[in-house]
N, C-alpha and C positions, 0 to 999 in steps of 0.2 A: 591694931590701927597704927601707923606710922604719921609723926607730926615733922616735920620740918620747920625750923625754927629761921628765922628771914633774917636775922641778925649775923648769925656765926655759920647756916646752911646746917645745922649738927641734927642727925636726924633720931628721934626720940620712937623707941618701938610702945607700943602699949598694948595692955590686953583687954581683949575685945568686950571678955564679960565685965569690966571694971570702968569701961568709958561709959559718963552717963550718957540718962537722953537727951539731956537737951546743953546748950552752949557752956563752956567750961573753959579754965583757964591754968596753965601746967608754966614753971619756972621751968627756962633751958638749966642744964644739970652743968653746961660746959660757959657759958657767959651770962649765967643769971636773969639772963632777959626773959619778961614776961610774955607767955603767946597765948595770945585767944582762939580756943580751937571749938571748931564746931564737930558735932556725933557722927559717923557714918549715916548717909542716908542706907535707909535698909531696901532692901531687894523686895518684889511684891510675890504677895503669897500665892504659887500657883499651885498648890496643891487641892484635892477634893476636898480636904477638912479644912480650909482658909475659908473664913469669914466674914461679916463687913464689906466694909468701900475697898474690896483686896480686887487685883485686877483679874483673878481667876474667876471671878462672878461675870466677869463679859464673858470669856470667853464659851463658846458653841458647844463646844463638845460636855462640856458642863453642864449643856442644861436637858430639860427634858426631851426625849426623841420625840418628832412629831409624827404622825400617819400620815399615809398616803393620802392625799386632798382630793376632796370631790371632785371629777372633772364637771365642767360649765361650755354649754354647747358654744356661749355668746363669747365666750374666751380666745383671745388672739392665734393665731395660726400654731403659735408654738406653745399652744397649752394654756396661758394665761401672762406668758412674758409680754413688756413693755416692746412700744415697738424703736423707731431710731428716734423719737421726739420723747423729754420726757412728759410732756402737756401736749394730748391731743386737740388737735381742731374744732371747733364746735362742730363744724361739716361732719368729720369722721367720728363725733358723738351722737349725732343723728343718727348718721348709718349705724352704729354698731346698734342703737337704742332697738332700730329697725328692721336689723335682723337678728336681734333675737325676740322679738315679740313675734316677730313673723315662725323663728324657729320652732317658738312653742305652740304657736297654735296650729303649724303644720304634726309638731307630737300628737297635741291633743286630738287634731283631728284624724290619724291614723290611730291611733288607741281606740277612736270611739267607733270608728269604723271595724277595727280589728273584732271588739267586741257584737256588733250588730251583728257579725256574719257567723257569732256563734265559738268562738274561742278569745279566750283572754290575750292581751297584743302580748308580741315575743318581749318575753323578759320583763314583765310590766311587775310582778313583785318580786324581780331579782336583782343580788346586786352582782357586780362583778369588780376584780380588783385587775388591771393589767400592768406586768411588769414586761417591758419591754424594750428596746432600745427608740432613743430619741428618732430615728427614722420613718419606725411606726408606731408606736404609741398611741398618740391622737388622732391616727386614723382609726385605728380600733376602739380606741373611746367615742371619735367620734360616732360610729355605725351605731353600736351600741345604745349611746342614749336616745340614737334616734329612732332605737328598736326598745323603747321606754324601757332600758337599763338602767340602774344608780350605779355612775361607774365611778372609782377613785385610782387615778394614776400616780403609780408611785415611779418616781426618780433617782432612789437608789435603793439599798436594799434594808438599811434602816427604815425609811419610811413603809415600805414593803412587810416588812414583818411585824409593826409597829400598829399597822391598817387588821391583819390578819389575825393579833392578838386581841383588838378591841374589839372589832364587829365578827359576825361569822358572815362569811363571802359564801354566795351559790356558787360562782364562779369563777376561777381565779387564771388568768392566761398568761403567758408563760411562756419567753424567748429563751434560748439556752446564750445570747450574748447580752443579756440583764443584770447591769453595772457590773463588767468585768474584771473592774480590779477587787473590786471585791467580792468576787465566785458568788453573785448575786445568784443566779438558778441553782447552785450546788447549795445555798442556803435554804433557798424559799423552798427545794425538795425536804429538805431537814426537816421544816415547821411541818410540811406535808406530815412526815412519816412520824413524827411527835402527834399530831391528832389522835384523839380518840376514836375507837373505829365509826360509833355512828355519826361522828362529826366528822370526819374524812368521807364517809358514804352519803353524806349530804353537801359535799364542797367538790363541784362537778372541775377538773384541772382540764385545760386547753394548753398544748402544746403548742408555739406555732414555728416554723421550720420550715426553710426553703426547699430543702432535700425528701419533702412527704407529697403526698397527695391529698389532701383534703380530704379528713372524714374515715383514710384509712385506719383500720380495727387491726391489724397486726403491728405496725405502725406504732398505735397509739399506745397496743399493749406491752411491748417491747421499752419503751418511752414510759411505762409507770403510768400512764397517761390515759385521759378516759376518751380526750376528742385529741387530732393532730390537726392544725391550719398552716397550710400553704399560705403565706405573706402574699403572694400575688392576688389570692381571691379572698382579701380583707372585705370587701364590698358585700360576698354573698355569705360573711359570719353570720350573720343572726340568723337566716331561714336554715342554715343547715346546724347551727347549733341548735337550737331549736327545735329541730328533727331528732336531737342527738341527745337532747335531755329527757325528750315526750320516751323515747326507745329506753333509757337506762332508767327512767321512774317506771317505765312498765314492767322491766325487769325485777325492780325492788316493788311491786304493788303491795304483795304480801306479808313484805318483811315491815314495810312500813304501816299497814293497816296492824298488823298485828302490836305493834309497838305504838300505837296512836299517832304516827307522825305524818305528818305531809310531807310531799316528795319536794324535788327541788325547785 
């Protein structure tokens, strides 16, 4: 600690472990003048092991990773974001109130309808996780729940793996440009090939890829991959996954009866 003395300017070194903590008073050594010197303020603790009111407890990366979050059909256009007000309208709280009571009982009533005609509605006890870029996302979430999926959309690849670690996903879909600074698809394949086998053979992966055709089997096999979707026929996701999970549980009938398990 360096004191500078306001009388003579004569500047006084001191060392660091010897200055107390709190206010203190040192004789200049060259014109005897008395100085009141205050402690260094100290630097805050950013390290993991800093405790207390330290400023590394705000920060983010410090605390727990969260999961990918449920997506919510009644959720703003961009997944749940604020729009350009931060306090909507009463009007535009109507409407949203509006259409999502209306969204759900258009679910409900395709579920019940789904089931009267003799099968279970697509995806009604599945969930699915999609990681995908902010372009399409919420349109594949969107289909999804309204093919009675529980879907949770992750936004980067922490949340991503952090979803897959906690719950087990039937279904988990799958852009190769999914948070690309941080080789989000080159990860979430990782968690893939970490699975145990009969948990990887019950977590059905969708591809989806401008450069495939929809639903192809070579494709998909080449891609590690058990379905491939074309981005352009996001819309007809559900009846042909759905075709595509009915085909790969018929394939495993056996292995899963034998083992007591239900398919996907």
């Amino acid at each position: 600690m360096v004191i500078i003395c306001q009388q003579c300017s004569a500047r006084l070194q001191l060392d660091d472990a010897k200055v107390p903590a709190r206010a203190f008073t040192v004789r200049c050594p060259k014109c005897q003048q008395i100085i009141n010197a205050q402690p260094p303020a100290q630097a805050p603790d950013y390290s993991a092991l800093g405790v207390g009111d330290v400023a590394q407890a705000t920060q983010s990366r410090f605390g727990k990773p969260m999961p990918a979050p449920a997506f919510r059909p009644d959720a703003d256009g961009d997944g749940g974001g604020g729009g350009d007000s931060a306090i909507a309208s009463n009007k535009d709280e109507v409407a949203r109130l509006l259409s999502s009571l209306l969204q759900q009982a258009m679910t409900t009533a395709a579920s019940e309808a789904s089931q009267t005609a003799g099968r279970a509605g697509w995806g009604s006890h599945r969930s699915a996780l999609v990681c995908a870029s902010s372009e399409h996302r919420y349109a594949v979430a969107r289909v999804l729940v309204e093919n009675g999926y529980e879907v949770f959309v992750a936004e980067d690849t922490t949340q991503a793996i952090e979803r897959m670690r906690e719950d087990q996903m039937d279904v988990i879909l799958l852009a190769p440009d999914f948070d690309p600074q941080e080789q989000g698809a080159a990860f979430i394949n990782r968690e893939m090939s970490a699975l145990r086998p009969a948990v990887r053979r019950r977590t059905f992966l969708v591809q989806m890829t401008p450069d495939v055709r929809t639903g192809d089997q070579h494709a998909a096999l080449i891609r590690s991959a058990n379905f491939v979707l074309n981005p352009a026929e996001i819309e007809d996701l559900p009846r042909a996954l759905d075709r595509a999970i009915r085909e790969f549980n018929a394939l495993y009938r056996n292995y899963n009866q034998a083992l007591q398990l239900q398919g996907i």
